[in-house]
C-alpha positions as CSV (number, residue, x, y, z in Angstrom):
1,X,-7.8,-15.5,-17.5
2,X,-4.4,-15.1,-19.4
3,X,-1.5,-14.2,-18.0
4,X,0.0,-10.8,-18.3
5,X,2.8,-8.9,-17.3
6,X,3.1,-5.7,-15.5
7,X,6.2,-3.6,-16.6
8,X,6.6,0.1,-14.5
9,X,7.9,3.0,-16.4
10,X,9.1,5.9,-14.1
11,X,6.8,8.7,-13.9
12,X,7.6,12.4,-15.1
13,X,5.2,13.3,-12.4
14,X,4.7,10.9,-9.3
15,X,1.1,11.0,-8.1
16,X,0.0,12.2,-4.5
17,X,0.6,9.6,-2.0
18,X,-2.2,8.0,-0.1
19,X,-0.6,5.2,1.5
20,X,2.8,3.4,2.6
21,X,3.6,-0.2,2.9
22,X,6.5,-2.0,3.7
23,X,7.7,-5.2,2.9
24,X,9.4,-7.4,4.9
25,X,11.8,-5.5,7.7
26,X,10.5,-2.3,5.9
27,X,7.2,-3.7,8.1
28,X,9.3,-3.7,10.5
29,X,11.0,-0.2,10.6
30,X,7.6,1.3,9.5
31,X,6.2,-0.4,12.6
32,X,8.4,0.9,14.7
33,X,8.1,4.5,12.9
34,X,4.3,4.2,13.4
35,X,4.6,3.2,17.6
36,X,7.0,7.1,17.5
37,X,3.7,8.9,16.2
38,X,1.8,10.4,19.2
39,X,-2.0,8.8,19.8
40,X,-3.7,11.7,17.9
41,X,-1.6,11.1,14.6
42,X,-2.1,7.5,14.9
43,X,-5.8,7.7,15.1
44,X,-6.2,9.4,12.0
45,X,-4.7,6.3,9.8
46,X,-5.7,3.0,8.8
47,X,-4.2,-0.4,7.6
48,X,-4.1,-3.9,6.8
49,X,-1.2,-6.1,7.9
50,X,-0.1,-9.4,6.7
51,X,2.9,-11.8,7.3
52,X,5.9,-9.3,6.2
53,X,3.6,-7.3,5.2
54,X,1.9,-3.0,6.6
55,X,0.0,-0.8,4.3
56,X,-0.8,2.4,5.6
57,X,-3.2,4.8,4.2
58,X,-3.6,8.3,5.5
59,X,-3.0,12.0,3.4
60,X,0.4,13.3,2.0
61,X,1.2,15.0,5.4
62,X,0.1,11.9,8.0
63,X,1.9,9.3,6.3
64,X,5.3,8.5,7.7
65,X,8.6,7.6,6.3
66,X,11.1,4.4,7.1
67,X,13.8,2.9,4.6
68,X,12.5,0.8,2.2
69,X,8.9,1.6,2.3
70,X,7.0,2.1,-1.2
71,X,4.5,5.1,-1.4
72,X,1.4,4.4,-3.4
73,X,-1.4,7.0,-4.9
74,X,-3.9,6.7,-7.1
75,X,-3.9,6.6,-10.8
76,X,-7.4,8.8,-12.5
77,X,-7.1,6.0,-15.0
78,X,-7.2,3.2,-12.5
79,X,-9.2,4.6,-9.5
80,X,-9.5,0.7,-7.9
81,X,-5.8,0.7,-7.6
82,X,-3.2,2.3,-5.4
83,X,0.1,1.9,-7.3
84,X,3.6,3.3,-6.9
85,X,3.7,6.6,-7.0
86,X,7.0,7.0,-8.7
87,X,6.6,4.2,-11.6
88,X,3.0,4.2,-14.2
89,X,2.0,0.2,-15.6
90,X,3.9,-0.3,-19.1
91,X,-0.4,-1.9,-19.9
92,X,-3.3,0.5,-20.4
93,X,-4.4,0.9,-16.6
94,X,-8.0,0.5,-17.5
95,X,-7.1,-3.0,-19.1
96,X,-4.7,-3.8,-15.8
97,X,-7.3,-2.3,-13.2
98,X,-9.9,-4.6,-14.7
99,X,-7.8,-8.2,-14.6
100,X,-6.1,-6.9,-11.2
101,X,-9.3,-6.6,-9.7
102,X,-10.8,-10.1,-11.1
103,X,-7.6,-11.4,-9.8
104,X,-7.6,-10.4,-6.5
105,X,-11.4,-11.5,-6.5
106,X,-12.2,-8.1,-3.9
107,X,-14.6,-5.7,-4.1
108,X,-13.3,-2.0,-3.3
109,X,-9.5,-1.0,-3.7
110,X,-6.7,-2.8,-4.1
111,X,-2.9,-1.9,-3.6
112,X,-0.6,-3.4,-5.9
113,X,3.2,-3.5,-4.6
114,X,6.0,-4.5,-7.6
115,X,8.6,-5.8,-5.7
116,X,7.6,-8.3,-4.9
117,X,4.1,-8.8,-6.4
118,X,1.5,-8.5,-4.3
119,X,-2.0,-7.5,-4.7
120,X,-3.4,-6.2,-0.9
121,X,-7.1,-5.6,-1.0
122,X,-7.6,-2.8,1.5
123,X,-11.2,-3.3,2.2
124,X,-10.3,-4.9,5.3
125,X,-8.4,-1.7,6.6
126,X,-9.0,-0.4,10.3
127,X,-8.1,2.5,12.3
128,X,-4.1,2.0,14.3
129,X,-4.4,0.9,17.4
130,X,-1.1,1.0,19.1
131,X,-1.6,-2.5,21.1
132,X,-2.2,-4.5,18.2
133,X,0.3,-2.9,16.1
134,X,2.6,-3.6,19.1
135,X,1.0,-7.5,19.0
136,X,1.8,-7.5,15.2
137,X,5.2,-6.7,15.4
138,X,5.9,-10.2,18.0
139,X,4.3,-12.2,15.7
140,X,6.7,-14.8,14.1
């Protein structure tokens, strides 16, 4: 596959966030937002983590805030991909959705974070549990 490169052009109408992930200390801080959130909010969410890495997915009204987190939604014209909600791909998202996917070599969704790069397949995504959020956040 050829190598192709994803420009974002702001939006004139972000889309409806779905999930947050934070990069870096953004992890960190979203983390520690996350460990605030009584048991019964936390229950109703689900992620993946990485090294440096959180994604959170939840509705509009679950999902938290911290500094320098990016909120992603989905894109009608790229239903496989949760992008930025505030920036649309500079590619047709059909065209982008289609080599993402291959790339990432997933079935199911993928979130795609600009800055940096990263594609984060969310079929491995589980429901928050406080202690190994807790564990994550020790981890190296």
């Amino acid at each position: 596959m050829s190598e192709f490169r994803i420009q974002w052009i702001a939006r004139d109408l972000p889309l409806l966030p779905t999930a947050v992930a934070g990069h870096g200390p953004a992890a960190l801080r979203l983390a520690r937002r996350l460990l605030q959130l009584p048991d019964e909010s936390l229950n109703r969410l689900e992620g993946v983590a990485g090294k440096e890495l959180i994604l959170i997915q939840g509705t509009e009204e679950q999902l938290p805030w911290a500094d320098g987190v990016q909120y992603l939604g989905v894109d009608p014209a790229a239903p496989s991909l949760l992008l930025p909600t505030n920036y649309r791909l500079s590619l047709p998202a059909p065209l982008v959705e289609k080599a993402l996917l291959a790339r990432a070599g997933v079935a199911g969704k993928v979130a795609v974070l600009p800055s940096p790069f990263l594609l984060v397949p969310l079929s491995p995504a589980r429901p928050i549990v406080r202690s190994v959020l807790a564990a994550w956040m020790e981890q190296p």
